[in-house]
C-alpha positions in Angstrom: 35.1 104.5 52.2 33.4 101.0 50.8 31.1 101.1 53.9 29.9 104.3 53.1 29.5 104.2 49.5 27.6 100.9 50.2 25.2 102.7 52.8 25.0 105.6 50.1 24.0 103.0 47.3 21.3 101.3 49.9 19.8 104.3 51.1 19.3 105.7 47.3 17.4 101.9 46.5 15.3 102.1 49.4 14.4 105.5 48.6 13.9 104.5 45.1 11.5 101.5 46.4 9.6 103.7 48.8 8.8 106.4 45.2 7.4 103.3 43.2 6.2 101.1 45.7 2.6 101.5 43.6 4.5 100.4 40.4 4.9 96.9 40.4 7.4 96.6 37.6 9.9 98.4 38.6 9.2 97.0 42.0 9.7 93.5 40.6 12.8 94.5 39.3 14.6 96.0 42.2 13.0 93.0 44.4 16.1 91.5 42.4 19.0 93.3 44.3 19.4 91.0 47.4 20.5 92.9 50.9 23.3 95.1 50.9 26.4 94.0 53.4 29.4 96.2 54.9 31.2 93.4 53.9 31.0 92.6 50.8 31.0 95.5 47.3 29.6 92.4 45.4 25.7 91.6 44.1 25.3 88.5 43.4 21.9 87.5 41.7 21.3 83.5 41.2 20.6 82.9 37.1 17.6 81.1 38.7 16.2 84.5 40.2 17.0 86.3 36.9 15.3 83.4 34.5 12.8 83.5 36.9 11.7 87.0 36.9 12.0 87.4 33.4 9.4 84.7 32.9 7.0 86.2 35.1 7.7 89.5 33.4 6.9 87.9 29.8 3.8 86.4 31.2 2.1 89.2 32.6 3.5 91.9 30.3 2.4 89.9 27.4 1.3 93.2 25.6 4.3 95.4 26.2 6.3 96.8 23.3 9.4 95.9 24.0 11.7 95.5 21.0 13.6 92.6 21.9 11.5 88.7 21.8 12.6 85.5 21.6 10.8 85.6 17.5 13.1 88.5 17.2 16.8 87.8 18.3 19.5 85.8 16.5 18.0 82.2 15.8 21.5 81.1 16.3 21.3 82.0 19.5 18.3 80.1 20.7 20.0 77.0 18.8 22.8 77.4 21.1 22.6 75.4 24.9 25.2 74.3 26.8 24.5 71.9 29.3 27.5 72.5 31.7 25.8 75.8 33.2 22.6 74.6 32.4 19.1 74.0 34.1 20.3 71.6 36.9 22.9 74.1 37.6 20.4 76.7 37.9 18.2 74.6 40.6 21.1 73.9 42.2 22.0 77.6 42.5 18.1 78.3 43.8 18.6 74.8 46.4 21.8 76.3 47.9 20.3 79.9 48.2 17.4 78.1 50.5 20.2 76.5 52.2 21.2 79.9 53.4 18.0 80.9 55.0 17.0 77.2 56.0 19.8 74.6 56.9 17.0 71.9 57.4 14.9 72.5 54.5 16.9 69.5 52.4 18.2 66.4 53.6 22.1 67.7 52.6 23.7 70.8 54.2 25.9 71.6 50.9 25.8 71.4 47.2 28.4 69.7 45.8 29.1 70.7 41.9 30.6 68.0 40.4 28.8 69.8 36.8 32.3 72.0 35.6 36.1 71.8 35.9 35.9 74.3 38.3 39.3 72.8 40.3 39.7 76.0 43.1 35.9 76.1 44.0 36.0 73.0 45.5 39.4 73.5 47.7 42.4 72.8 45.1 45.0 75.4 46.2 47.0 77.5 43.8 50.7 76.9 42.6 53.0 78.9 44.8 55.3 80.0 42.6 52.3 80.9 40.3 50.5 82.9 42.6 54.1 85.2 43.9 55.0 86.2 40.1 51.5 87.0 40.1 51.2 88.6 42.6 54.6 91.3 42.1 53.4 91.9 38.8 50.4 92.8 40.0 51.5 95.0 42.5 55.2 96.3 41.5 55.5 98.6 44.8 56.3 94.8 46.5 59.4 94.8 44.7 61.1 97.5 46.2 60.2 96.5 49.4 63.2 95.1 51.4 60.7 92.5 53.3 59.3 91.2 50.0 62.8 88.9 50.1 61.6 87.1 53.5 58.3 86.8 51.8 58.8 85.9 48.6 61.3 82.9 47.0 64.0 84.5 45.0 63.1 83.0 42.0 59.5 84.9 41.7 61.2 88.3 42.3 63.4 87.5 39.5 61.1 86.0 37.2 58.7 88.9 38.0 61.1 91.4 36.8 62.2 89.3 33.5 58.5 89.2 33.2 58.5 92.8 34.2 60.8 94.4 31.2 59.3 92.9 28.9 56.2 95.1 29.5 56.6 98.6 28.1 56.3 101.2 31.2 56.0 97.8 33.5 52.5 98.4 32.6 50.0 95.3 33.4 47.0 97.7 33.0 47.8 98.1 30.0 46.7 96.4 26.7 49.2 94.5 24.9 49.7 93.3 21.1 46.9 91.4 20.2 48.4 87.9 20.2 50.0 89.1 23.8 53.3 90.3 25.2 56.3 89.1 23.0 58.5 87.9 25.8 55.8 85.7 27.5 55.0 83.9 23.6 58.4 83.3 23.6 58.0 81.7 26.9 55.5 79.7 25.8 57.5 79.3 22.4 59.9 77.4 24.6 58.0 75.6 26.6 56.7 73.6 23.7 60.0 73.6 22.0 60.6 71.4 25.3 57.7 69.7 25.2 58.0 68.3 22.1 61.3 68.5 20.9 60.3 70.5 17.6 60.7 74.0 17.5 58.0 76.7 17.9 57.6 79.8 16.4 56.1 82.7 19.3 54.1 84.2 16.2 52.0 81.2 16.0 51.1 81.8 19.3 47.7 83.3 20.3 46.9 84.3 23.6 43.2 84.1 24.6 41.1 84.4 27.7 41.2 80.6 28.3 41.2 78.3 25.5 37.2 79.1 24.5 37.8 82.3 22.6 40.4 80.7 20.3 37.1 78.0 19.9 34.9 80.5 18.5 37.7 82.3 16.4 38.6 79.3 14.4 34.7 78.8 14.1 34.4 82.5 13.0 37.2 81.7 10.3 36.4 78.3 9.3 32.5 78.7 9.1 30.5 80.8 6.7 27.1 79.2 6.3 25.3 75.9 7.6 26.9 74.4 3.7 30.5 74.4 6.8 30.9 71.0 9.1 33.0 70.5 11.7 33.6 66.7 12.6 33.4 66.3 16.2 33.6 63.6 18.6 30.3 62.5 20.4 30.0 63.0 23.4 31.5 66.3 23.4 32.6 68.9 25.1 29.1 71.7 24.6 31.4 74.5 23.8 32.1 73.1 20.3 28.2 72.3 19.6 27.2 75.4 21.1 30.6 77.6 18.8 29.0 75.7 15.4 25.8 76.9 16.5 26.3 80.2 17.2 28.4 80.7 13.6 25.6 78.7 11.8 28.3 76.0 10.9 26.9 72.2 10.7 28.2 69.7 13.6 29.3 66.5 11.9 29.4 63.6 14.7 31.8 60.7 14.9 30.9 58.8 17.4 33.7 57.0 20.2 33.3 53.7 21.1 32.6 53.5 25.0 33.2 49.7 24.1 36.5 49.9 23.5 37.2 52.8 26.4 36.0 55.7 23.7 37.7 55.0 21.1 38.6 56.9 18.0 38.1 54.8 15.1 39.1 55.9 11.6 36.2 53.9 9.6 33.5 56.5 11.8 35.4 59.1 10.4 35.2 58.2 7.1 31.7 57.1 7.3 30.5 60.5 8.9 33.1 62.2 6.3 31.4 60.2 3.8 27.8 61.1 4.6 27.9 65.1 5.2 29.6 65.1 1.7 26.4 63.7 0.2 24.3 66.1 2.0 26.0 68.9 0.6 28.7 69.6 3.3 32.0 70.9 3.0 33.9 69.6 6.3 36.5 72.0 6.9 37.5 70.8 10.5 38.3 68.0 12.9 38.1 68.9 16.3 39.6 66.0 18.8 39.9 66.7 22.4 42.8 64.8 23.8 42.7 63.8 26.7 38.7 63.2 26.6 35.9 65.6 27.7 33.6 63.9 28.7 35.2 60.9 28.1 38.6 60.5 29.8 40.4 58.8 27.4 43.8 59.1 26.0 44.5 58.3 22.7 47.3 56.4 22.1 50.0 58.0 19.9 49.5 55.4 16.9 46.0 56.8 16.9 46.7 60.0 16.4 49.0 59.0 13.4 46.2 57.4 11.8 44.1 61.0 12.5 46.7 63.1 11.1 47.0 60.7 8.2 43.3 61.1 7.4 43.2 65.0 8.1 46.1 65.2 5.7 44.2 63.0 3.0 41.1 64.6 3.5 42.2 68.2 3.6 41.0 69.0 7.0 42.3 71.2 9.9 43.1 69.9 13.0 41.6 71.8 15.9 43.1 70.7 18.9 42.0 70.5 22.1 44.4 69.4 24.5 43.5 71.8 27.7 43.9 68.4 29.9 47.6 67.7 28.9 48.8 67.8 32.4 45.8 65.2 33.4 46.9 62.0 32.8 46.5 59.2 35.4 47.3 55.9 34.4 51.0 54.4 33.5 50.4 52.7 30.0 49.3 56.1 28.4 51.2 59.3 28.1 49.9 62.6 26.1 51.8 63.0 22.8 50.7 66.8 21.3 49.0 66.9 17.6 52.1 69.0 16.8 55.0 66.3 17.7 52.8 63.8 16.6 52.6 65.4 12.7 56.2 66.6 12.7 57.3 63.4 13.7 55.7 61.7 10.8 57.3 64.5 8.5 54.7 67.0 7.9 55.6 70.7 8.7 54.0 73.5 7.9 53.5 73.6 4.1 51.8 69.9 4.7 48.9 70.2 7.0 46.8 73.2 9.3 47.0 72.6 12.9 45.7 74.8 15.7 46.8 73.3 19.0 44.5 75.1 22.7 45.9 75.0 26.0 44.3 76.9 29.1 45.8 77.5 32.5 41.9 76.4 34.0 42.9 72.6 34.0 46.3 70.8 34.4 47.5 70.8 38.1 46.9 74.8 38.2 43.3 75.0 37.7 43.3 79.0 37.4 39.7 78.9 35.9 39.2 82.7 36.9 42.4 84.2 35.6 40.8 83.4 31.9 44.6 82.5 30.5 45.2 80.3 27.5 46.2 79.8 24.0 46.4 78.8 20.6 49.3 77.9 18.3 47.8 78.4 14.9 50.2 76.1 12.2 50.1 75.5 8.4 47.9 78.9 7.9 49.0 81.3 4.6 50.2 84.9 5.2 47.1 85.9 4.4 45.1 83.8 6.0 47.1 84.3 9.7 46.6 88.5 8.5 43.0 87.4 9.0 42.5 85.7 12.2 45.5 88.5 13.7 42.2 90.6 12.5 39.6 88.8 14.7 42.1 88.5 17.1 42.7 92.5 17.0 38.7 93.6 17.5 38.8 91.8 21.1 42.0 94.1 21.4 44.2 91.6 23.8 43.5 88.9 26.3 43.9 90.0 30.3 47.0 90.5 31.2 47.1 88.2 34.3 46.3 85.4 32.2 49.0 86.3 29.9 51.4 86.0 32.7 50.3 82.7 34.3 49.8 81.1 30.5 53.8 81.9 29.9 54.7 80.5 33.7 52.8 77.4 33.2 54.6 76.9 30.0 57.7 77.4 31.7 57.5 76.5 35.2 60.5 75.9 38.2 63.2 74.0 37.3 66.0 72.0 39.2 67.6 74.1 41.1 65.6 76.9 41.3 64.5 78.5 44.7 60.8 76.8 43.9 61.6 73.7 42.5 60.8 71.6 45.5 58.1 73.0 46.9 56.4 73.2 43.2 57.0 70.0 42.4 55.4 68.9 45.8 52.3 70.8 45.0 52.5 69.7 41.5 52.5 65.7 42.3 50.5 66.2 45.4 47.2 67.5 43.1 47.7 65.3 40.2 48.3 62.0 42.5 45.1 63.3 44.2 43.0 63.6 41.5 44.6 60.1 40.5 43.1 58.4 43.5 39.6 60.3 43.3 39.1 59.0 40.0 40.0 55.7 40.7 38.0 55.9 44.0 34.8 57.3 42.2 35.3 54.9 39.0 35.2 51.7 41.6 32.2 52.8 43.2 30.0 53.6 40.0 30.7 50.7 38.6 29.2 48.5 41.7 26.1 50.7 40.6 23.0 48.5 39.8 23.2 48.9 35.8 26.2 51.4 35.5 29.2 50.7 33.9 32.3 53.1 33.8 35.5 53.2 32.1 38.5 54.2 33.3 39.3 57.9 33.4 42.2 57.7 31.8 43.2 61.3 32.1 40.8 64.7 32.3 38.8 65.8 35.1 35.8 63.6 34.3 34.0 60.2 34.8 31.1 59.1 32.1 28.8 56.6 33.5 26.5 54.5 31.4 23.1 53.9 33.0 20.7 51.7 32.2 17.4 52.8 33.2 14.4 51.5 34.1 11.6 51.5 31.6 9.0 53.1 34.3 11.6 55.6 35.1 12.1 56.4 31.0 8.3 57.1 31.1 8.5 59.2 34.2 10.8 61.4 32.8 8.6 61.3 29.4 5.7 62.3 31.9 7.8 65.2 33.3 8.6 65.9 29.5 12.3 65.9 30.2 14.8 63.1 28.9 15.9 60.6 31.1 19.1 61.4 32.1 18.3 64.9 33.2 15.3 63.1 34.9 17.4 61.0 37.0 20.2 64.1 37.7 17.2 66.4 39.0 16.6 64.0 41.6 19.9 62.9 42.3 20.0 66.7 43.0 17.2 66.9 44.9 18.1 64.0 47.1 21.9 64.7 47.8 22.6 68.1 46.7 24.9 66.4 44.2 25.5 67.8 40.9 25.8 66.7 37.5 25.5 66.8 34.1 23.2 64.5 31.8 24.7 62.8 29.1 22.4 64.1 26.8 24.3 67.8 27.0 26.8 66.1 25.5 24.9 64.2 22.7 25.6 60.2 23.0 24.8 57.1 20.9 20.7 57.3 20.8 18.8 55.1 23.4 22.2 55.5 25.7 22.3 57.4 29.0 25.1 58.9 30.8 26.0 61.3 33.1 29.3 63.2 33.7 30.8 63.8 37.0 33.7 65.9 38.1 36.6 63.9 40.3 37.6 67.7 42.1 35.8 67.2 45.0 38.6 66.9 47.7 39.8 63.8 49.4 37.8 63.8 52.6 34.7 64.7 50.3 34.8 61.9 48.2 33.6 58.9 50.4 30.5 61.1 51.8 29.5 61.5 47.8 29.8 58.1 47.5 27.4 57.2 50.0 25.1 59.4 48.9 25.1 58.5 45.6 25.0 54.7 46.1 21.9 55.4 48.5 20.2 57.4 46.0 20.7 54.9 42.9 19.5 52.1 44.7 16.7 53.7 46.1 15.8 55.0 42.7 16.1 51.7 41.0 13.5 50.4 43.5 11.5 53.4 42.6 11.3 52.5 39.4 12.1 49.1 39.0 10.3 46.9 36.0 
């Protein structure tokens, strides 16, 4: 039936093309739809292509009467950029297409993105257990299937049925409430409960489609005109730059000390606190990402006393970013949550406003596509929770899946469960990995001519200083692109290795960096380093003073 639908769908485009071959525009459009395949019900179109096309369309319909322009859409918007899926991305995308059609046509066979925690599209497996509850929620016909129990650990059927009931009609089709399904916040409830050892409350809980959404709707509440600043760290992670953006809020820096392994100083706070005041700013937020991204760093849990001390002082909410919780590699640091940290000093809910994110994209799990997460929103009024259960309630409910895999990673296997072994196997096995590729990849940028690295600490990211070359500082001034980007482009160009410029995270002025992904698998990891010693030394000849 796909086939012929498919052959329906290409037979009604080429007849379309043949009709209109004499008008070019809509020529120029269809020339976007790649070939059709038996095999695939899919179309994809590179960003490239599409920012390509559009271009050309703007520069030789310059007199249409179009209603939308770039003078006419939401200023906000064109303020907003976020480096991760940015331009290098978009070459990259166009490089690998060419790949397709000419294997020799670059001296690499594969682009490697290293630009995104994107843990599954570069060969991490899924959780087992995971990926069975999943899978008979998904598809409850399994469960009445008497070979399901050869297939399937006994565990995931049960759990798949608690999960199961607590779904009206067994419905995962279905929207739920608006925060989620009950029974999985109380999951989740629990799972923190454990973590902590301070009790949680499943109608704090917000579930979202990964932790972004719950980003922007703590933006959406907190921010009402460019008079709202949120401190945030520099470098940063571009969603919260490009969220303050897009809700016309005011990003107030702090700035970490790479020095000192990117560390959070209370004195920057103050000083940054200090100076948006005298411009006029109200800060309403501090948003700390723990562990770092881009950074890698953990903050130790003194540190974080001496944050919720000054948030408390200052009167700020804490927005929490602790998606990398699971990610920590090193034996003298363990993650501490915001929450355990401020009840442990005394303050509960009447004292302080504290919205903790977690996602199921990072972690050992790395289910980027299932778009699960959440948000425990603390120290909020009854009136003000009505309010974001509002903005919460026009998106109607996150995805169901994502529901269900945010509630298992919250509560996962435990001893002497059918799954316990094998998920703790899979469990160690990725996170000792990832261990080893950071150290691996840390070592070998810092025998870099003029790059120096810090340990990564935790995350899914290195951030390289590099010193450049003042010929290749005005090359890239020539090329009227910054310097960082100037020297990722060519990196690109030259291994198919990609990565994102320091400068889409912001950084101390006159500094350069990169960011690099350790996800790459094992057996990947020593080829990247060759290519990207070869290519920096090379370089530095290029340009050397």
């Amino acid at each position: 039936m796909r086939r012929f639908v498919i052959g329906q769908a290409k037979n009604l485009i080429d007849q379309t093309r043949r009709q209109h071959h004499h008008h070019h525009k809509n020529l120029r459009l269809l020339s976007l739809l790649p070939p059709f395949s038996a095999a695939s019900d899919s179309i994809p179109v590179s960003s490239s292509r599409l920012l390509s096309s559009s271009s050309e369309m703007s520069a030789s319909d310059s007199s249409s009467s179009l209603p939308v322009t770039l003078d006419s859409i939401n200023p906000k918007v064109l303020k907003c950029e976020y480096a991760v899926r940015g331009e290098i991305v978009n070459i990259a995308q166009r490089l690998q297409e060419e790949l397709k059609t000419n294997k020799d046509a670059y001296p690499f066979d594969e682009i490697i993105y290293c630009n995104i925690g994107n843990p599954q599209s570069l060969g991490q497996q899924p959780i087992t257990f995971f990926r069975e509850v999943l899978a008979l929620c998904s598809h409850t016909a399994l469960l009445d299937e008497s070979a399901t129990h050869g297939l399937f650990s006994a565990d995931s059927i049960e759990r798949a049925w608690k999960i199961l009931d607590q779904i009206p009609g067994k419905a995962t089709g279905a929207y739920s409430h608006s925060q989620g399904i009950k029974g999985l916040r109380d999951a989740i409830a629990a799972g923190i409960e454990a973590r902590d050892g301070f009790p949680a409350d499943p109608n704090d809980i917000f579930m979202t489609d990964g932790a972004s959404p719950g980003v922007h709707m703590m933006m959406q509440l907190l921010i009402s005109s460019e008079k709202d600043g949120i401190l945030c760290p520099i470098p940063q992670y571009p969603l919260y730059s490009a969220s303050i953006a897009l809700h016309g809020g005011s990003l107030v820096p702090y700035y970490l000390d790479e020095a000192s392994g990117w560390g959070l100083e209370i004195s920057e706070l103050k000083k940054q606190l200090e100076d948006a005041r005298s411009k006029g700013i109200t800060v309403r937020a501090l948003a700390v990402i723990n562990p770092g991204n881009p950074t890698g760093q953990v903050l130790a849990e003194e540190n974080q006393r001496d944050i919720v001390d000054f948030c408390k002082q200052e009167g700020l909410v804490i927005l929490a970013d602790e998606v990398y919780q699971e990610n920590v590699y090193v034996p003298d640091k363990k993650f501490h949550s915001f929450k355990k940290v401020a009840r442990s000093m005394g303050y509960g809910e009447k004292d302080i406003s504290l919205v903790s994110f977690q996602s199921i994209s990072k972690g050992y799990y790395g289910e980027c596509g299932k778009r699960g997460g959440y948000m425990e929103v603390t120290g909020f009024t009854s009136d003000v929770r009505e309010q974001i259960y509002k903005v919460a309630s026009v998106n109607l409910c996150s995805n169901i899946s994502g529901q269900i895999l945010a509630s298992l990673v919250m509560s996962p296997p435990k001893p002497g469960d059918d799954s316990y072994d094998s998920y703790i196997a899979e469990k160690e096995g990725i996170l000792s990995s990832l261990a080893k590729r950071a150290k691996t990849l840390e070592e070998a940028l810092n025998k870099l001519e003029g790059v120096t690295c810090n340990r990564a600490e935790g995350a899914m990211y290195l951030f390289p200083c590099i010193k450049l070359p003042q010929k290749a500082i005005a090359a890239a001034e020539a090329a009227k692109t910054v310097p960082d980007a100037f020297y990722c482009k060519r990196l690109l160009n030259a291994t198919g290795i990609v990565v994102v410029p320091g400068s889409g995270f912001r950084q101390v002025p006159g500094t350069w960096h990169f960011r690099c992904t350790i996800l790459p698998q094992e057996d990947k990891i020593p080829a990247i380093v060759n290519r990207l010693t070869e290519f920096h030394k090379s370089f530095m000849d290029e340009y050397r003073d």
